[in-house]
PDB file with SEQRES, HELIX, SHEET and CRYST1 records, atoms N, CA, C and O in Angstrom:
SEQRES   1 A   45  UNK UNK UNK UNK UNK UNK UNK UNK UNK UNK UNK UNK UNK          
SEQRES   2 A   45  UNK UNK UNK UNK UNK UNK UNK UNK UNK UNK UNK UNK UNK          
SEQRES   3 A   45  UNK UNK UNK UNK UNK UNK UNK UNK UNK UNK UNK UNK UNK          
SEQRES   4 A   45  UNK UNK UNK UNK UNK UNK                                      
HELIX    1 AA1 UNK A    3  UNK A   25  1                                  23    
HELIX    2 AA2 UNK A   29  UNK A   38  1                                  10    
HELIX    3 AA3 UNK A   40  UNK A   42  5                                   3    
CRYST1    1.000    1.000    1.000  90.00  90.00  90.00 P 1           1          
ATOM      1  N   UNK A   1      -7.353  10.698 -30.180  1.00  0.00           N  
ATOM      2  CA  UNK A   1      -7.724   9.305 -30.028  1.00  0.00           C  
ATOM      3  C   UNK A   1      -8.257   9.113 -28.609  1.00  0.00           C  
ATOM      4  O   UNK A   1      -7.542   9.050 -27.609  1.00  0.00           O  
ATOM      5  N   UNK A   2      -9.669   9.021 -28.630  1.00  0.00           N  
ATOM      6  CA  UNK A   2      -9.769   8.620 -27.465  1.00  0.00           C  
ATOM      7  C   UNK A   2      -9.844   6.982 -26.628  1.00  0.00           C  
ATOM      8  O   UNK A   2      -9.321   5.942 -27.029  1.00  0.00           O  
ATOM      9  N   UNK A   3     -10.440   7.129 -25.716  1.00  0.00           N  
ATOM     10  CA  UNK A   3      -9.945   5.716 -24.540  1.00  0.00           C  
ATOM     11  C   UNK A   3     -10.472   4.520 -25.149  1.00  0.00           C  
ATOM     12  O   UNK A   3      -9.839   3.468 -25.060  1.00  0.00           O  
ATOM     13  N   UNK A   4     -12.024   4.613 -26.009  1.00  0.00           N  
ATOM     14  CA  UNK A   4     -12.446   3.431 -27.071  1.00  0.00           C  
ATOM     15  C   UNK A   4     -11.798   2.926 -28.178  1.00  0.00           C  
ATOM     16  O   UNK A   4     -11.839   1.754 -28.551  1.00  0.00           O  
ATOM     17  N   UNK A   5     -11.240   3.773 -28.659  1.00  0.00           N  
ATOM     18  CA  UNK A   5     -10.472   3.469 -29.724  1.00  0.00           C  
ATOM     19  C   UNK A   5      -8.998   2.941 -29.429  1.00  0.00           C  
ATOM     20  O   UNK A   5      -8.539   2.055 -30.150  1.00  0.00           O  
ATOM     21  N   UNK A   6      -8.164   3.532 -28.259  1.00  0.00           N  
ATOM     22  CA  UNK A   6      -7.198   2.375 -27.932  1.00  0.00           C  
ATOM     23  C   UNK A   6      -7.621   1.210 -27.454  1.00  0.00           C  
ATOM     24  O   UNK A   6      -6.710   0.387 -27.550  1.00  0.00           O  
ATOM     25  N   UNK A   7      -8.801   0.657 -26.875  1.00  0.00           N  
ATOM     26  CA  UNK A   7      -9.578  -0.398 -26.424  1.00  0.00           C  
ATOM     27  C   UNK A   7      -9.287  -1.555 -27.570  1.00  0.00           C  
ATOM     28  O   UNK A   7      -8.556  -2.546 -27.559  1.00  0.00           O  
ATOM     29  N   UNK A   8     -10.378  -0.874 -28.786  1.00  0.00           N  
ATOM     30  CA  UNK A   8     -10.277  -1.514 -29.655  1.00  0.00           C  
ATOM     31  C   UNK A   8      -9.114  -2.031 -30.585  1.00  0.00           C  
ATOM     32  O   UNK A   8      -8.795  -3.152 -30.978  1.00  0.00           O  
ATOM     33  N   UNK A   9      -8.617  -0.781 -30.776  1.00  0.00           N  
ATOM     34  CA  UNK A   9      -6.798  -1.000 -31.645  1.00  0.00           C  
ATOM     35  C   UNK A   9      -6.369  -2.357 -30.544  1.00  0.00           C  
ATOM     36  O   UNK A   9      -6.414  -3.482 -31.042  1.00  0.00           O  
ATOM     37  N   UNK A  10      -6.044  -2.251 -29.366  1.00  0.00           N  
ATOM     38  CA  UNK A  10      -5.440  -2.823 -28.391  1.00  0.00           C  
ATOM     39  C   UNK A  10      -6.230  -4.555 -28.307  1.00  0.00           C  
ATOM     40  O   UNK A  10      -5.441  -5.495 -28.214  1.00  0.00           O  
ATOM     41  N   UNK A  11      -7.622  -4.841 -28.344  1.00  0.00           N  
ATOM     42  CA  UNK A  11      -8.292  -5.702 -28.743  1.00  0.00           C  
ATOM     43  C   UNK A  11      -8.167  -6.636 -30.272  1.00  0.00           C  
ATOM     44  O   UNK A  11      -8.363  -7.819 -30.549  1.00  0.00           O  
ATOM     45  N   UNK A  12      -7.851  -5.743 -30.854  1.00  0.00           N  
ATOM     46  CA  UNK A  12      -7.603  -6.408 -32.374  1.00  0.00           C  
ATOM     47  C   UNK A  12      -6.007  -6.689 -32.610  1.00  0.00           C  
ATOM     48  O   UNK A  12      -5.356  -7.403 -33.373  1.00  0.00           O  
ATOM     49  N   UNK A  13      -5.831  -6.136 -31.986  1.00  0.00           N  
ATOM     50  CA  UNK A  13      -4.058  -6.518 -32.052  1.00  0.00           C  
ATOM     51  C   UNK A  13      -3.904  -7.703 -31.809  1.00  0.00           C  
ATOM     52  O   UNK A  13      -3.564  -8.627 -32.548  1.00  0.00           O  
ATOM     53  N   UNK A  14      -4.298  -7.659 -30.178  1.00  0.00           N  
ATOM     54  CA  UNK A  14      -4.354  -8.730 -29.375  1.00  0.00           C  
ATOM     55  C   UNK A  14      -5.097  -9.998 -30.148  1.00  0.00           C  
ATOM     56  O   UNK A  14      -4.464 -11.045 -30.006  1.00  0.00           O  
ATOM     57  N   UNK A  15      -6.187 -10.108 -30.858  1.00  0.00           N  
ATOM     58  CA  UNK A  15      -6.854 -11.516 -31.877  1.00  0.00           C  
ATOM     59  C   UNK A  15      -5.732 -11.127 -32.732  1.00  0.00           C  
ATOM     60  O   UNK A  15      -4.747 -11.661 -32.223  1.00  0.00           O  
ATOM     61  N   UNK A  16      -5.432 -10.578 -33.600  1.00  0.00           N  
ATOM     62  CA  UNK A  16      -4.072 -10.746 -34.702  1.00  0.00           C  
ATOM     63  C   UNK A  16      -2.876 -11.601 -33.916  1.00  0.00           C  
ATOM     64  O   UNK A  16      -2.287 -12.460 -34.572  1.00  0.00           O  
ATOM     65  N   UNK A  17      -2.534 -11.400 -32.626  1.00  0.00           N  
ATOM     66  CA  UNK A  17      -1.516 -12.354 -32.170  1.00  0.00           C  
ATOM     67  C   UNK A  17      -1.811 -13.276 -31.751  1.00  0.00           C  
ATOM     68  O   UNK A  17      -1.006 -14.188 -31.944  1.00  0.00           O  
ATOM     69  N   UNK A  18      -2.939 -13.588 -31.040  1.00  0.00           N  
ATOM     70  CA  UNK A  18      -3.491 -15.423 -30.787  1.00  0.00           C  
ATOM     71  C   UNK A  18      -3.174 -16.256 -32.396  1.00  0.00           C  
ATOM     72  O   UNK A  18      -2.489 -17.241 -32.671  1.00  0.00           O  
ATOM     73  N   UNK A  19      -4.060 -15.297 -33.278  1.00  0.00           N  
ATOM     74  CA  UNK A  19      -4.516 -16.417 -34.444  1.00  0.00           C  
ATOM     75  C   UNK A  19      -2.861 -16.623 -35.219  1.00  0.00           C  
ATOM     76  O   UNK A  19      -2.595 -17.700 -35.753  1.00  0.00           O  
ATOM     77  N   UNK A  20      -1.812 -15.450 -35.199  1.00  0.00           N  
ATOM     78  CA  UNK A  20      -0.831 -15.585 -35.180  1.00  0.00           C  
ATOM     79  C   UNK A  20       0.481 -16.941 -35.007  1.00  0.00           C  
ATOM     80  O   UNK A  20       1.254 -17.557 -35.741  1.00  0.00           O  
ATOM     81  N   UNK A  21      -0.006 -16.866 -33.126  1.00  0.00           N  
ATOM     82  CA  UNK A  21       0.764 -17.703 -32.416  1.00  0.00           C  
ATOM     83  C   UNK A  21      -0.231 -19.322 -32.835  1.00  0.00           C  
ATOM     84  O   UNK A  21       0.274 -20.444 -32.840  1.00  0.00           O  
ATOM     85  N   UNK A  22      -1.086 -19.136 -33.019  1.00  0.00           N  
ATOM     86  CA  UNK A  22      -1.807 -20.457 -33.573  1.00  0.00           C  
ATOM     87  C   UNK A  22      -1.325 -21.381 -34.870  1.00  0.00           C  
ATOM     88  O   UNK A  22      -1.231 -22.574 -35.157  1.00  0.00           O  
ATOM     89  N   UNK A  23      -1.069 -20.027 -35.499  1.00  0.00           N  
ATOM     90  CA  UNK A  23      -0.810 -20.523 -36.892  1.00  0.00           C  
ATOM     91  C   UNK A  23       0.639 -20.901 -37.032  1.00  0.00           C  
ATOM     92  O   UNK A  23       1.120 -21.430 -38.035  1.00  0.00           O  
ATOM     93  N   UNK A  24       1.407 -20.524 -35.741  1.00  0.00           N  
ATOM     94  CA  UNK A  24       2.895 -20.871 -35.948  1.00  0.00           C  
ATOM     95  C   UNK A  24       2.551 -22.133 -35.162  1.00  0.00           C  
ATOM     96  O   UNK A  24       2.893 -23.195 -35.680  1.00  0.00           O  
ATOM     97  N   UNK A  25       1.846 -22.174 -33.839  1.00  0.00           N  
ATOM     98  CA  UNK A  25       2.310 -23.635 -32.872  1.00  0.00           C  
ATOM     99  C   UNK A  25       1.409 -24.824 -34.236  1.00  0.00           C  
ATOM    100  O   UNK A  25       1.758 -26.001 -34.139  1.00  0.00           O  
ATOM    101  N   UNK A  26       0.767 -24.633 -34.932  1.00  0.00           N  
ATOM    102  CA  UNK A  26       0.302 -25.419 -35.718  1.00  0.00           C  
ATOM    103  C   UNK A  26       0.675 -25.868 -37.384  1.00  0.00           C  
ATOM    104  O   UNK A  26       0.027 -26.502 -38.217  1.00  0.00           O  
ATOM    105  N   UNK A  27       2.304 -25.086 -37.433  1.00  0.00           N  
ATOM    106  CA  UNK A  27       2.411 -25.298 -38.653  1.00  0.00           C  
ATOM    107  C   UNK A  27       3.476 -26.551 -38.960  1.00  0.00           C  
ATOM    108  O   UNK A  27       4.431 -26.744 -38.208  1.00  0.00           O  
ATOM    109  N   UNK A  28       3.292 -27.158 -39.819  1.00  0.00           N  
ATOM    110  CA  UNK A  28       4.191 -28.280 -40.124  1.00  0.00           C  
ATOM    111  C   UNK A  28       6.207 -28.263 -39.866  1.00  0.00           C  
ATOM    112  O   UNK A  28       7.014 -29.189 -39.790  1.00  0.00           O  
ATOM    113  N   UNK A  29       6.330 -27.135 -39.818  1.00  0.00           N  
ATOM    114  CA  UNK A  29       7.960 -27.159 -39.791  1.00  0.00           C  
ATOM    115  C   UNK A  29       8.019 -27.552 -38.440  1.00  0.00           C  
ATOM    116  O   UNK A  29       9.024 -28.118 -38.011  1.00  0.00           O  
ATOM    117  N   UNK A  30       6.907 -27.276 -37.623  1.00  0.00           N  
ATOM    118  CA  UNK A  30       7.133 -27.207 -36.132  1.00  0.00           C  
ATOM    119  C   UNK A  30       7.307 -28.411 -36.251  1.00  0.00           C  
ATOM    120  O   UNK A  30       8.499 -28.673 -36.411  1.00  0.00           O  
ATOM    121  N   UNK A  31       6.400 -29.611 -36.244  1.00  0.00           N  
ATOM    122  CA  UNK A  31       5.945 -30.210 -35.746  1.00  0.00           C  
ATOM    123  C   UNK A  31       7.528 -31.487 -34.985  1.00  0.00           C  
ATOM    124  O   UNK A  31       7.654 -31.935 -33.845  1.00  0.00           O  
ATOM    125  N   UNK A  32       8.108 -31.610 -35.780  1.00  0.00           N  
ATOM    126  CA  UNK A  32       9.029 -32.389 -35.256  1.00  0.00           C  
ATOM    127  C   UNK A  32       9.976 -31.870 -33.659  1.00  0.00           C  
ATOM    128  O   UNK A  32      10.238 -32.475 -32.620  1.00  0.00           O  
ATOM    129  N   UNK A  33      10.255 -30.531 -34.136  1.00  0.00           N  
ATOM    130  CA  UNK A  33      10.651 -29.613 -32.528  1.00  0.00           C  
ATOM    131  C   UNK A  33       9.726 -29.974 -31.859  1.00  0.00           C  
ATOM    132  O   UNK A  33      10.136 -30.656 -30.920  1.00  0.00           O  
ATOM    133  N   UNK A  34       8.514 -29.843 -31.868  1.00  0.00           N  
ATOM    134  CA  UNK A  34       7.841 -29.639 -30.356  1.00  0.00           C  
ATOM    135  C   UNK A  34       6.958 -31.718 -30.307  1.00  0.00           C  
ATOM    136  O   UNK A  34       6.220 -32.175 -29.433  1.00  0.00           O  
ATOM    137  N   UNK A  35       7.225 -32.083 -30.968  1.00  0.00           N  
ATOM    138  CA  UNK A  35       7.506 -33.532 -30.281  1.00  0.00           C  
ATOM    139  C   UNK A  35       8.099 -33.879 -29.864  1.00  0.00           C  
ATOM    140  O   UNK A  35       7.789 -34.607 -28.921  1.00  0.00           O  
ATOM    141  N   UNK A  36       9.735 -33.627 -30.260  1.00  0.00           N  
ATOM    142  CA  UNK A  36      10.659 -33.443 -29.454  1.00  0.00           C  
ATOM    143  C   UNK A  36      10.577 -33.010 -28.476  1.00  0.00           C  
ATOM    144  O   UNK A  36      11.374 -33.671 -27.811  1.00  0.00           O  
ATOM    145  N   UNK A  37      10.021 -32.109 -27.682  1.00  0.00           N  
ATOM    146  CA  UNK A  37       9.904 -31.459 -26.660  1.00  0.00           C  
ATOM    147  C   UNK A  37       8.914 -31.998 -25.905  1.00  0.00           C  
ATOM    148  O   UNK A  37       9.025 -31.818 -24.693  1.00  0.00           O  
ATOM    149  N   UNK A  38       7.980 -32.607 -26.292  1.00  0.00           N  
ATOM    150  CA  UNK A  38       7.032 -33.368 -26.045  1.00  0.00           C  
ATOM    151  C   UNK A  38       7.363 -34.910 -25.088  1.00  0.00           C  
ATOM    152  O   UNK A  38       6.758 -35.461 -24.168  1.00  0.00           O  
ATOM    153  N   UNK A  39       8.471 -35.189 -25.752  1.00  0.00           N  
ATOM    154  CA  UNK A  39       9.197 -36.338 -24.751  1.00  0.00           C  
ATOM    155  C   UNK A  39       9.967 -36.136 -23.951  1.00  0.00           C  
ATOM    156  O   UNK A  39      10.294 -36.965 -23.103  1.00  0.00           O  
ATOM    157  N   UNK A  40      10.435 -34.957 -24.050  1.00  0.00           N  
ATOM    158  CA  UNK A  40      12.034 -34.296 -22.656  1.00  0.00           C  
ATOM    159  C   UNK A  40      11.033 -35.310 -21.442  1.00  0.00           C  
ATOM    160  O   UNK A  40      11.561 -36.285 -20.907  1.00  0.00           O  
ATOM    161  N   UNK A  41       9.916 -35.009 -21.201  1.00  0.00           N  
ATOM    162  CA  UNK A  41       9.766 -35.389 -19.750  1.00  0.00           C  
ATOM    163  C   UNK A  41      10.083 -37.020 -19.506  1.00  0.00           C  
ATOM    164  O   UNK A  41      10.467 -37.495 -18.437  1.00  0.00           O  
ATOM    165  N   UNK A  42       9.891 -37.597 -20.464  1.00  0.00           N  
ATOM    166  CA  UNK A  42       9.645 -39.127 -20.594  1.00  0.00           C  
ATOM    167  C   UNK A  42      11.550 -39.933 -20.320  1.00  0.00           C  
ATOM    168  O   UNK A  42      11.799 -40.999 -19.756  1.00  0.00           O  
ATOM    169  N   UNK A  43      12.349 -39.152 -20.822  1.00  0.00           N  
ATOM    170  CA  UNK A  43      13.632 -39.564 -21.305  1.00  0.00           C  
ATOM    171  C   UNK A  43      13.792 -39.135 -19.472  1.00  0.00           C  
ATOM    172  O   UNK A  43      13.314 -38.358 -18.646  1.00  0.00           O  
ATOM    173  N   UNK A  44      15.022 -40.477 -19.607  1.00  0.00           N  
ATOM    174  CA  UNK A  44      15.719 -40.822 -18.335  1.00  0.00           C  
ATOM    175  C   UNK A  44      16.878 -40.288 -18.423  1.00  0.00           C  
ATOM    176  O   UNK A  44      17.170 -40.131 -19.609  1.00  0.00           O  
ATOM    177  N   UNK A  45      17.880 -39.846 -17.542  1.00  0.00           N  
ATOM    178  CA  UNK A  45      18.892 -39.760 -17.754  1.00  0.00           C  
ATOM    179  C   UNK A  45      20.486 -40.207 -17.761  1.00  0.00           C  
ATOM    180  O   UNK A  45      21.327 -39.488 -18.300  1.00  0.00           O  
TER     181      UNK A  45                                                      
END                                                                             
């Protein structure tokens, strides 16, 4: 295996985990957690 081909393996991995992490910060179970989280800054203590 040479140095292009870990490039690439290493490149496509890497888009498999963006579109990944996309598809989790964007999926409906989330959505109530990270509104929640969304106000921590707002709340007084």
């Amino acid at each position: 295996m040479d140095v292009n081909t870990m490039r690439i393996a290493v490149t496509l991995l890497s888009f498999v985990l963006f579109i990944g992490i996309g598809i989790w910060a964007y999926a409906r179970r989330n959505q109530a957690r990270f509104d929640e989280a969304a106000q921590l800054p707002f709340l007084q203590d």
